[in-house]
C-alpha positions in Angstrom: 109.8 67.1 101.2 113.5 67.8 99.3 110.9 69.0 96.2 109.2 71.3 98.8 113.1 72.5 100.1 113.9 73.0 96.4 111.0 75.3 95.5 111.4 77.2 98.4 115.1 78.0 97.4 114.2 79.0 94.1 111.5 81.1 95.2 114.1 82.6 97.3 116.2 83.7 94.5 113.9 84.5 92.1 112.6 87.1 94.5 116.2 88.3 95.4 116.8 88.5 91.6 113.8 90.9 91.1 115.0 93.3 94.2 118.4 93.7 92.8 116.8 94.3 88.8 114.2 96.8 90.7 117.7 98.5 91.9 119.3 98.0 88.6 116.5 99.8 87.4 116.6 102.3 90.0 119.8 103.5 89.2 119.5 103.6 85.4 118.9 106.7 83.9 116.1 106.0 81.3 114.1 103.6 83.9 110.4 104.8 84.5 108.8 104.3 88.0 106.7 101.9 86.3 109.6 99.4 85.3 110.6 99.6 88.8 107.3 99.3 90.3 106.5 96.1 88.1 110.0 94.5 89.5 109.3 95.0 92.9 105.4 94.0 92.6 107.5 90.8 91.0 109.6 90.4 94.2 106.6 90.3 96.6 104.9 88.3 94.6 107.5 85.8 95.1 107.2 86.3 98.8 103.9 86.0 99.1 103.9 82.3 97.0 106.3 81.1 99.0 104.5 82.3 102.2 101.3 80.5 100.9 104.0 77.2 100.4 105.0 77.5 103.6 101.4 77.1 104.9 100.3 74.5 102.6 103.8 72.5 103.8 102.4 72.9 107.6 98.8 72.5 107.3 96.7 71.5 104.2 93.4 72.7 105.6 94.7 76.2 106.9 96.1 76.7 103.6 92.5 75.9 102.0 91.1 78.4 104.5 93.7 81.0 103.7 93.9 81.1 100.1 91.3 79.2 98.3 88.1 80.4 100.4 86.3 83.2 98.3 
């Protein structure tokens, strides 16, 4: 599972990356609430993929029903 550990840890950072540009962003003069909107829709996107990892590394079938049900 070190692949699994590794993918979690990037996810981890990417998402941290994308709060602190949404910040960045935040405190830049010529930033629109769109730019910053579009970094922190990023961020939780991140979040919510490595959520649904999480799952998937538990329990196969509950990820199935979760996230791949219509």
């Amino acid at each position: 599972m070190r692949d699994l550990d590794l993918l979690h840890r990037y996810l981890a950072r990417l998402r941290q990356e994308r709060l602190q540009q949404a910040h960045a962003k935040t405190l830049e003069a010529g930033a629109t609430l769109t730019d910053i909107k579009v970094c922190a829709f990023e961020a939780e996107l991140c979040s919510r993929i490595h959520a649904a990892v999480k799952v998937l590394e538990h329990d196969a079938a509950q990820f199935i029903e979760e996230f791949l049900k219509p």
